[in-house]
C-alpha positions in Angstrom: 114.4 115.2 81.7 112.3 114.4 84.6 114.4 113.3 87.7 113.1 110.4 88.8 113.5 108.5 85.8 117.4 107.9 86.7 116.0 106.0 89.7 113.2 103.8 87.1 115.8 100.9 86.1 112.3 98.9 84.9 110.7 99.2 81.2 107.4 98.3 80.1 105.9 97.4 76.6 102.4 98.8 76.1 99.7 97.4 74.2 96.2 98.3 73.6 93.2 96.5 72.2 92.5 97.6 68.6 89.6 96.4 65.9 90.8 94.5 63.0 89.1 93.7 60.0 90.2 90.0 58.1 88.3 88.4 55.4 85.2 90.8 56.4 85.4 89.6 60.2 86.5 92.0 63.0 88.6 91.2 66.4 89.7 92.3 69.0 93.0 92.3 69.2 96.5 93.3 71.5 98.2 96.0 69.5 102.2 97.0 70.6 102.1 100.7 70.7 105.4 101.2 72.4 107.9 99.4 73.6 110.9 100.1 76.0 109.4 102.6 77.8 111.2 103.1 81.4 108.9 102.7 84.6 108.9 101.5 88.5 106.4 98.3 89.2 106.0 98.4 92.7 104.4 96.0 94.9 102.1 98.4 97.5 100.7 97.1 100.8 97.7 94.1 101.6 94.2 95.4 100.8 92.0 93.7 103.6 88.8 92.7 101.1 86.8 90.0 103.4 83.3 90.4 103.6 81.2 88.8 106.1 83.9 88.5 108.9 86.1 86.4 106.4 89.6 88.4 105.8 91.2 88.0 101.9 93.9 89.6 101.4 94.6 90.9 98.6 98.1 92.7 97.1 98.1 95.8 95.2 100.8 97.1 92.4 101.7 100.4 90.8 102.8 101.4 88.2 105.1 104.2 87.8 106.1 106.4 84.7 106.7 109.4 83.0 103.5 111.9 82.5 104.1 112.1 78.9 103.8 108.4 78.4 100.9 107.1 76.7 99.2 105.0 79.1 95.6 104.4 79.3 92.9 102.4 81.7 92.7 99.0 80.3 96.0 98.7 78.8 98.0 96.0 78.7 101.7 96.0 79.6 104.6 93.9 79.8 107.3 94.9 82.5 110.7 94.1 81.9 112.1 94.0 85.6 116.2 94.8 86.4 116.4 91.1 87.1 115.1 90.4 83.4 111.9 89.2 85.1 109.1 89.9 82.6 105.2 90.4 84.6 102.4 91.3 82.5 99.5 93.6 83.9 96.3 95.3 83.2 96.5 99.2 84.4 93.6 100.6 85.9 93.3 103.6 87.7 95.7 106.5 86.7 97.2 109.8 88.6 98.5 112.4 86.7 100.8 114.3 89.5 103.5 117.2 88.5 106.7 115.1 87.4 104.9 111.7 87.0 102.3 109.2 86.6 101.2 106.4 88.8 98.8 103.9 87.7 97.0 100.8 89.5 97.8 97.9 88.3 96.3 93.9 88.5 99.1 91.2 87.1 98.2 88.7 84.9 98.5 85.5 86.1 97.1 82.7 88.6 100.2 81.4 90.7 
């Protein structure tokens, strides 16, 4: 069992986009692939992203998991936080290191 998955006390439903075919039309549509799946969301530091001498600030979020988890770029995934605090988020970027994964991740919302 890899270590630092006793310290992950947050879980995450994954979904990713599939084709389906009704009535001869295809979609595009959210698929749950797993569900349950303990992580660590973690809020990272402000990314300065002004241009033209005007600063916007912007946060950045990981994601942590195991390296055997299914996770791809463009996922969709629902975190379950501790507090019972649900966040969805679209993961980007992933790193692939010895005993885990971490992944960059944008949350889905507007407030």
């Amino acid at each position: 069992m890899n270590p630092l998955k006793r310290l992950w006390k947050d879980k995450m439903d994954i979904y990713r986009w599939a084709d389906k075919t009704v009535d001869g039309i295809t979609k595009s549509e959210p698929e749950l692939l797993y569900t349950g799946v303990k992580c660590h969301y973690s809020k990272g530091s402000l990314t300065d992203t002004g241009e033209d001498g005007v600063p916007t600030l912007v946060n950045s979020y990981t994601l942590f998991c195991s390296p055997d988890t299914d996770l791809r770029e463009g996922d969709e995934v629902v975190v379950t936080q501790r507090n019972g605090k649900q966040i969805m988020l679209k993961v980007g970027e992933g790193f692939l290191y010895s005993g885990h994964q971490e992944f960059s991740v944008k949350r889905v919302d507007t407030a």
